[in-house]
N, C-alpha and C positions, 0 to 999 in steps of 0.2 A: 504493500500500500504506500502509495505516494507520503512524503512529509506536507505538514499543514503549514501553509502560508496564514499562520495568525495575524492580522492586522493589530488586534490588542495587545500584544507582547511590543511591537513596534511601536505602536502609539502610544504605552507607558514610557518608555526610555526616551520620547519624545517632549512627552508632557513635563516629565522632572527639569529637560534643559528648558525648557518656555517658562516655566512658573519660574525658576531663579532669575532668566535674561527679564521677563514683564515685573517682577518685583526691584531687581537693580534699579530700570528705567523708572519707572513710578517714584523710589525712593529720590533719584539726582533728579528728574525734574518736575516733582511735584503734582504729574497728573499724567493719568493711564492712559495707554490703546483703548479705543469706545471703537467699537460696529455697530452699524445699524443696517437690520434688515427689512428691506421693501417687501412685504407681502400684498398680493393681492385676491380678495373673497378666500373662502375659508375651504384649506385640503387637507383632507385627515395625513396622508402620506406626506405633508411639509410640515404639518403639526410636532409631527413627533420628530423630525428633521430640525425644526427650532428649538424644541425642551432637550434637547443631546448639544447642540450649540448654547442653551444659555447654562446648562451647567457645569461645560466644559469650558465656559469663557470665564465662568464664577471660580471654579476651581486655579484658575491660569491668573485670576484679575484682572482680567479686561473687562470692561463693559460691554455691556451687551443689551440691545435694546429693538424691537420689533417696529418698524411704518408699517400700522394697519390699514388697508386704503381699500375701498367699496369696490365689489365684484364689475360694478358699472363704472367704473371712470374713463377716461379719456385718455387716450395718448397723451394731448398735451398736457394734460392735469398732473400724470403720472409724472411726464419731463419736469414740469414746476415744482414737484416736490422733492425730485434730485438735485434740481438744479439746489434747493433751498439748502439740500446737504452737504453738498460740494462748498457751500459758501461757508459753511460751519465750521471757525476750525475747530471745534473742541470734537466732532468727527473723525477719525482716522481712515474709517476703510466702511464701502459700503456693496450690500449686495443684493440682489434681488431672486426671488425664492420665485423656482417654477413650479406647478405650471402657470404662464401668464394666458389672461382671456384672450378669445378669439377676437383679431383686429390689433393687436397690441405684442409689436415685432421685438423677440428677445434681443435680435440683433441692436437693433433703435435703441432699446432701454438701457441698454451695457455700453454702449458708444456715448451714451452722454452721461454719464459717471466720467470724471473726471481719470486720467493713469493713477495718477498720483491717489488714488482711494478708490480702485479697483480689487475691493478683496479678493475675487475670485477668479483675476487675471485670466478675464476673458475681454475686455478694450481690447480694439484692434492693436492702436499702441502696443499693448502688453504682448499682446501673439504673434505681432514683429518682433521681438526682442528674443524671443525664442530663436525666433530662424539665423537671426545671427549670433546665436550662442548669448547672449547678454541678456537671457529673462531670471528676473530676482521672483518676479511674482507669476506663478505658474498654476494653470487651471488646476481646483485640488484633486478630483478624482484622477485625471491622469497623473499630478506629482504622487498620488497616493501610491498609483502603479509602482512608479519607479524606488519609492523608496521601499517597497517591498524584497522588490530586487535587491538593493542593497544592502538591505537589512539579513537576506537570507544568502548574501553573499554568490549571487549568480552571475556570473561573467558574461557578457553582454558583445565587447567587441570580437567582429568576425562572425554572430552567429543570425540565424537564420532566426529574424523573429516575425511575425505574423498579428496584426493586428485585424479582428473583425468589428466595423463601424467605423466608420466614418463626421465622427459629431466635430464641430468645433468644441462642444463641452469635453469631450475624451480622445475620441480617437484620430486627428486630424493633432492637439497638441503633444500629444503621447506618441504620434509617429515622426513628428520633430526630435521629443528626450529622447528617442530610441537612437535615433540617429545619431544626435549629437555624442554617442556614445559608443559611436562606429559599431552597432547592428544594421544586417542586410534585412531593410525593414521594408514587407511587403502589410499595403492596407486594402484588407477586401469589404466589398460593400454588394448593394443589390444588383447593382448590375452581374457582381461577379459569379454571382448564387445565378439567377439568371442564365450566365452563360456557364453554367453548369461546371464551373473551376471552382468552388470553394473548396469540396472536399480537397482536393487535391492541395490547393493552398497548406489548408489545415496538417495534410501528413507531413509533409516538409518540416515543419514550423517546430525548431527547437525551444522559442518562446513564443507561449500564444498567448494573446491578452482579446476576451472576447465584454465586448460593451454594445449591447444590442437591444437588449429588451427584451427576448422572445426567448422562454423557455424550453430550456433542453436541446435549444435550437441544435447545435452542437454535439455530433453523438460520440460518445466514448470509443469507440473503436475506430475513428479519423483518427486520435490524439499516438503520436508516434512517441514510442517506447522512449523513456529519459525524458521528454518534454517537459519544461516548464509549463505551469495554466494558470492564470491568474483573470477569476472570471468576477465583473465588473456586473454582471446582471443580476437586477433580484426581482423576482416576480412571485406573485402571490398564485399559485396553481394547489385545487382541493387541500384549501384550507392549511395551508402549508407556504412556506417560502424557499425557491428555487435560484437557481442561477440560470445563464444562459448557457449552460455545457452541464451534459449528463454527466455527475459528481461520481456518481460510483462505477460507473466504467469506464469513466476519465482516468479516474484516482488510483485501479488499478495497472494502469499503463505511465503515469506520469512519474517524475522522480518530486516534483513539489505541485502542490494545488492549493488553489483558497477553498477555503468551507462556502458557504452562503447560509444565512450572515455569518460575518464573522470575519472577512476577509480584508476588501477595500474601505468596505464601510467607517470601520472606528477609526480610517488613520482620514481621513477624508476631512472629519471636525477638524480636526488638530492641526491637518495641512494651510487650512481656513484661519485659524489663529495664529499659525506662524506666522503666513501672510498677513495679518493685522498687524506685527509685531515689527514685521521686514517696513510695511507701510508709515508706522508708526515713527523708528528708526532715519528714515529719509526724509520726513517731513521735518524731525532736530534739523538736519541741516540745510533749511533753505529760513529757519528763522533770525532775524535779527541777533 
């Protein structure tokens, strides 16, 4: 059976360096990293996504604080109360919680967050920065990826890694760190299912990072013997929570795998308040 890629063993030894660096800062100058998150109308699945961030920002000392704003609003409404945060400085980092209403573009809402207090380093700014090796602040589900790998000490340059999806939130900034890290990084999407090459993708693929949404999607007997898998999907199928790749006949062919939950998820917060922390850090130096 494959080893478990614990996201929690990671995210603790993570959390102990953040609560000492946010309490330094707090003590020399006098006031903390604050986030605030843009919600919009009320989702059970972002609910519980915010009470995991506000008591992981309480544990760390940062602030943490919710924009509740009406299932009906307006684009521009929406912009005007970014705009109102961006002008704030007591603000450090702000982010906005999917899913947003239909008419109201994630792209639009993220673009007028300001770089400089893009928690979730998704500003286009931010996702240039990446491509030339110079991103401090990195989308957190895909830096979750990476520091997985790190953590579990997986060698990266030369090897054949394989990413399924395509999002700007994961697999588009995920196929940048791969790079940047000299893996031969192949990203499949639907056209590639489509044309009937995924499977194939998948057997190659000595790391595979699947972020898709769709259960099981990924069958255990694609996953090539020694394979890394670090699967990014969680979906709720009979009453149960799954990933996007068949866990138990993955896990027998893989040398590491994430659970579901239990994997990306816990380092995901923490990637989120590091960046508050890295935000927080740069904004010292542009003060008087």
């Amino acid at each position: 059976m494959a080893i478990l890629m614990e996201g929690r063993v990671a995210a603790d030894r993570l959390r102990d360096l953040l609560k000492k660096e946010v309490a330094s800062l707090t003590a020399k100058h006098k006031r903390r990293p604050e986030l605030r998150c843009v919600t919009i109308g009320c989702n059970a699945a972002a609910s519980v996504y915010l009470k995991s961030q506000a008591r992981v920002a309480q544990e760390l000392g940062i602030g943490h604080a919710i924009v509740d704003l009406p299932e009906e609003i307006r684009s521009d409404a929406l912009f005007a109360e970014i705009a109102r945060l961006n002008a704030d400085p007591s603000v450090t980092g702000i982010m906005i919680q999917c899913p947003l209403p239909a008419g109201i573009s994630l792209e639009a809402a993220v673009s007028s967050i300001l770089p400089a207090k893009d928690a979730e380093g998704l500003h286009p700014e931010n996702l240039g920065r990446i491509i030339l090796g110079e991103g401090r602040i990195t989308p957190c589900t895909a830096q979750a990826c990476m520091e997985l790998l790190h953590y579990y000490q997986i060698p990266l340059r030369g090897k054949d890694a394989v990413v399924v999806g395509h999002s700007s939130i994961v697999g588009k900034p995920l196929s940048l760190l791969l790079l940047k890290e000299f893996a031969t990084t192949t990203v499949c999407h639907i056209a590639t299912s489509e044309a009937r090459r995924l499977e194939d993708n998948i057997r190659r693929a000595e790391v595979l990072i699947v972020a898709v949404g769709k259960p099981r999607l990924i069958k255990g007997e694609w996953i090539r013997p020694g394979a890394v898998v670090i699967d990014v999907g969680i979906n709720k199928c009979e009453d149960i929570l799954v990933g996007d790749v068949e866990f138990e006949t993955a896990g027998k062919k893989a040398s590491h795998i994430t659970p579901v939950p239990g994997g990306v998820g816990p380092l995901t917060v923490m990637l989120l308040m590091r960046n508050v922390c890295e935000l927080f850090k740069e904004s010292l130096k542009t003060e008087p």
